[in-house]
C-alpha positions in Angstrom: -17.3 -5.5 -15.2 -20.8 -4.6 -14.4 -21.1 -7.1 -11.3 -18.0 -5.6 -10.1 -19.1 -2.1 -10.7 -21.7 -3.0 -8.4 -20.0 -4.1 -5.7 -18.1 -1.6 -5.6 -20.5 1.1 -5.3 -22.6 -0.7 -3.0 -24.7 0.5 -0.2 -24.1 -2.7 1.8 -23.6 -6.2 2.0 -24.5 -9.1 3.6 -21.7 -12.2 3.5 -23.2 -15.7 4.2 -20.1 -18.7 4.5 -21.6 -20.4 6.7 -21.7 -24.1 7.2 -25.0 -26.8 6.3 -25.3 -27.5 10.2 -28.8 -29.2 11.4 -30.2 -29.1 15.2 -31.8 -31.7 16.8 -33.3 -30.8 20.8 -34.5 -34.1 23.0 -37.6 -33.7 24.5 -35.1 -33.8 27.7 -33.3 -30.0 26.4 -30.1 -32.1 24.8 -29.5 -30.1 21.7 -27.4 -32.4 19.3 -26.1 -31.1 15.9 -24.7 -31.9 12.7 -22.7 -30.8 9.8 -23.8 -31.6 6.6 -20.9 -32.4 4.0 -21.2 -29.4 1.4 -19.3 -27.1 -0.8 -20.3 -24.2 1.5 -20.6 -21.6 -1.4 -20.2 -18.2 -1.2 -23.3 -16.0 -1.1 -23.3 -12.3 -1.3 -26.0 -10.2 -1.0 -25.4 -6.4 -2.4 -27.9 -3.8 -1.6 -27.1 -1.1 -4.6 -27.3 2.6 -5.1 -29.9 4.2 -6.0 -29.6 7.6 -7.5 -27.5 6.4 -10.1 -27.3 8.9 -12.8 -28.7 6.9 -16.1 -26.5 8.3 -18.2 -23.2 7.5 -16.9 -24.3 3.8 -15.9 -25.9 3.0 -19.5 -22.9 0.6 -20.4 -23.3 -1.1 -17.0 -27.3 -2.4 -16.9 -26.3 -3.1 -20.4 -24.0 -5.8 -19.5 -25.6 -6.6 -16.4 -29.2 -7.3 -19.0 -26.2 -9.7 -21.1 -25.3 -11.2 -17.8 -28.7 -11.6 -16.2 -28.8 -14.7 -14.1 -27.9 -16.7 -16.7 -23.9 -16.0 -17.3 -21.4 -16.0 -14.3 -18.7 -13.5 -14.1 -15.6 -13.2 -11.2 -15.8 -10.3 -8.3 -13.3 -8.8 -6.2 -12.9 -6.4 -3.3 -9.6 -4.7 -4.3 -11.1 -1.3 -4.8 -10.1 1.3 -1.9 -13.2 1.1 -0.4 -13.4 -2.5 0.0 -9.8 -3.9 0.5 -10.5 -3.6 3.8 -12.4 -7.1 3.4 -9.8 -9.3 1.9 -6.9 -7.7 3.2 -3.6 -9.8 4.5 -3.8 -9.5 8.0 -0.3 -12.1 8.5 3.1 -11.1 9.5 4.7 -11.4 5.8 5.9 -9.0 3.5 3.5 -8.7 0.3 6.2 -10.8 -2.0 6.7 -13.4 0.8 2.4 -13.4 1.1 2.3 -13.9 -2.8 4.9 -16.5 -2.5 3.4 -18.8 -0.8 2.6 -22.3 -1.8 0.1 -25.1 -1.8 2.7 -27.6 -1.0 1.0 -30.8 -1.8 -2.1 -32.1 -2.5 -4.5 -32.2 0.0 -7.1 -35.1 0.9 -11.0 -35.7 -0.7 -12.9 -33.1 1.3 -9.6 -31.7 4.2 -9.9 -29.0 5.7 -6.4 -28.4 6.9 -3.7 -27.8 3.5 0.2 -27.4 3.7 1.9 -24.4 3.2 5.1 -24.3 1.7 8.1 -22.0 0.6 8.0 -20.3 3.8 10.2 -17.1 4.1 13.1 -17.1 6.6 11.6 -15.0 9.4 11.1 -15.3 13.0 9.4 -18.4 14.1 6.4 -16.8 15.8 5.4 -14.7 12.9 2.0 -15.4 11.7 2.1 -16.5 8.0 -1.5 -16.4 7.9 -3.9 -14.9 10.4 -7.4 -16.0 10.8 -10.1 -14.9 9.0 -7.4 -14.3 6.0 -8.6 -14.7 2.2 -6.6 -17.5 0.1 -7.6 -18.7 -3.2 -6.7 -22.4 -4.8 -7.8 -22.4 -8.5 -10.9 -21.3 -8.6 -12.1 -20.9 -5.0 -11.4 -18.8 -1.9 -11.3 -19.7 1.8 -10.7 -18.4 4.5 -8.1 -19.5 7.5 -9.7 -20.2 10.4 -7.3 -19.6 13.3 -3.2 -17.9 13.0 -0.5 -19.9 11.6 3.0 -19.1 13.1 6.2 -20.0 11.0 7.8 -22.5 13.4 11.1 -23.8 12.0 9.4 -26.7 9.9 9.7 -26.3 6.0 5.7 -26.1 5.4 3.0 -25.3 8.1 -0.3 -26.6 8.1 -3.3 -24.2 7.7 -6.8 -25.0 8.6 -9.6 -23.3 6.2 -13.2 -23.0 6.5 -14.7 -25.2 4.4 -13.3 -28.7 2.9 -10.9 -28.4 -0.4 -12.9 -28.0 -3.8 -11.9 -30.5 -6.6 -8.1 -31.4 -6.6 -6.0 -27.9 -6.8 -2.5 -28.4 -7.9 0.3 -27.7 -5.7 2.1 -24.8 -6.5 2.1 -21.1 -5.8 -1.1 -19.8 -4.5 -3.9 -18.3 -6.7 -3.7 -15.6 -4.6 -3.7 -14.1 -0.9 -5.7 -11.3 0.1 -7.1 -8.4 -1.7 -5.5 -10.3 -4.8 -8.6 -13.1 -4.4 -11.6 -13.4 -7.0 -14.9 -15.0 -6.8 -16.5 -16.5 -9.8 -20.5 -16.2 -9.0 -23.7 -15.8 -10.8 -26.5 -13.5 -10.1 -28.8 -15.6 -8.2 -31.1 -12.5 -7.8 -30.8 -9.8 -10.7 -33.1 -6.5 -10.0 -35.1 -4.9 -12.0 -34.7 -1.0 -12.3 -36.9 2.0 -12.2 -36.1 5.2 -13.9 -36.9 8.4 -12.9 -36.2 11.3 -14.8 -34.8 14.7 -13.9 -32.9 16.9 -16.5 -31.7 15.4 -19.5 -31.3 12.1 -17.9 -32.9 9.9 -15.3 -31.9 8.6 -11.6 -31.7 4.5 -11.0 -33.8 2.8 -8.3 -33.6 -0.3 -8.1 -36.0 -3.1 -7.0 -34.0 -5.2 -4.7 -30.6 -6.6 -4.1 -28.2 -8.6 -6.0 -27.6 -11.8 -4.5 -24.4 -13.2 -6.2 -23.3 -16.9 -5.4 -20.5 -18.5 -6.1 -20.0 -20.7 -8.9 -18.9 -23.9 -8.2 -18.1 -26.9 -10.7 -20.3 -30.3 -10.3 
C-alpha cells in the first residue's frame, strides 16, 4: 500500500497518456505526422509531501525500500480526494455502470470495443461519456468521445489507445473510480530526514514517476 499511500497524499501530479506521434515539416511549411503503433502506457508522475512526520510513515518507506523500482504494485484514485479523476461521468445508475460488458472480442490492436448488456433506459442517455475510465483485465482506457444507448443490443465505444493482449468478453474489470493500474516505480526518491522532537520530518528528493506495467 505504500505506492498508494503516496498517491494519495500527493502534492501533485502530472498524467502523460499520450500517443507515440512523430512530426515531419517540408522545407515548403507542410507539417506531416504519424502515429507510431504502441501500447501507450500510463505514466504518472507524483510530486510527494514533504513534512511527513517519520514516525507515523515508518511502515510506508519501508515497503516502498521492498518495492523500490524493482517490484510493481496496482494504484487507484478512489480516495475522496482523488475520485474526482476516475469518476463515471455517463448517464447510468452505478449497478447498470458496473454491469456493463465487453461483449465480444475485439480485433489485434482496435480501438473501438462493443458494449453489451445495456440497461433499458432512454436512448439518448450516455452509457459512457468521454474522458471516462474503463478497465479490461489488466489495463485501463479511457473513452474518447459520449456513447448514447440507441435501441441496438451493444454500442460501440471508441478508447484511447488500441486493445492490450486478448481480454475476454464478459463483465467489465471495472468502470470508474472502481479502475486500478498496475505500474512500477520508474523513479523512486530518496529521502532526507530532519529532525524535530522525538521524531524527524520527510523531504524528499524528487518525484515518483510510476508507469504502468504492461505484459511483453
Amino acid at each position: 500500500m505504500s505506492f498508494q499511500t503516496i498517491v494519495d497524499i500527493q502534492q501533485s501530479m502530472t498524467v502523460n497518456n499520450r500517443r507515440m506521434v512523430g512530426q515531419q515539416t517540408s522545407r515548403g511549411g507542410q507539417i506531416r505526422t504519424a502515429q507510431y503503433l504502441t501500447a501507450v502506457p500510463w505514466v504518472f508522475t507524483i510530486v510527494p509531501h514533504n513534512y511527513l512526520y517519520y514516525p507515523q510513515v515508518r511502515d510506508v518507506i519501508q515497503t516502498i525500500d521492498n518495492l523500490d523500482r524493482q517490484t510493481p504494485a496496482n494504484i487507484t484514485f478512489s480516495s475522496t480526494n482523488l475520485s474526482w479523476f476516475t469518476a463515471y461521468r455517463g448517464g447510468l445508475s452505478g449497478a447498470q455502470a458496473a454491469a456493463l460488458t465487453l461483449a465480444s472480442v475485439p480485433a489485434a490492436n482496435a480501438t473501438t470495443i462493443s458494449i453489451g448488456n445495456l440497461p433499458a433506459v432512454g436512448s439518448s442517455v450516455v452509457v459512457l461519456a468521454a474522458g471516462d475510465f474503463i478497465q479490461l483485465g489488466s489495463y485501463v482506457y479511457k473513452i474518447t468521445a459520449d456513447v448514447l444507448r440507441g435501441g441496438a443490443a451493444t454500442v460501440s465505444a471508441t478508447i484511447h489507445r488500441p486493445v492490450i493482449g486478448t481480454p475476454s468478453t464478459g463483465t467489465l474489470t471495472a468502470v470508474g473510480s472502481a479502475v486500478s493500474f498496475p505500474v512500477y516505480a520508474e523513479q523512486c526518491p530518496t529521502y532526507t530526514l530532519t529532525p524535530m522532537t522525538n521524531g524527524a520530518f520527510v523531504n524528499w528528493d524528487g518525484p515518483f514517476v510510476f508507469r504502468e506495467n504492461v505484459a511483453p
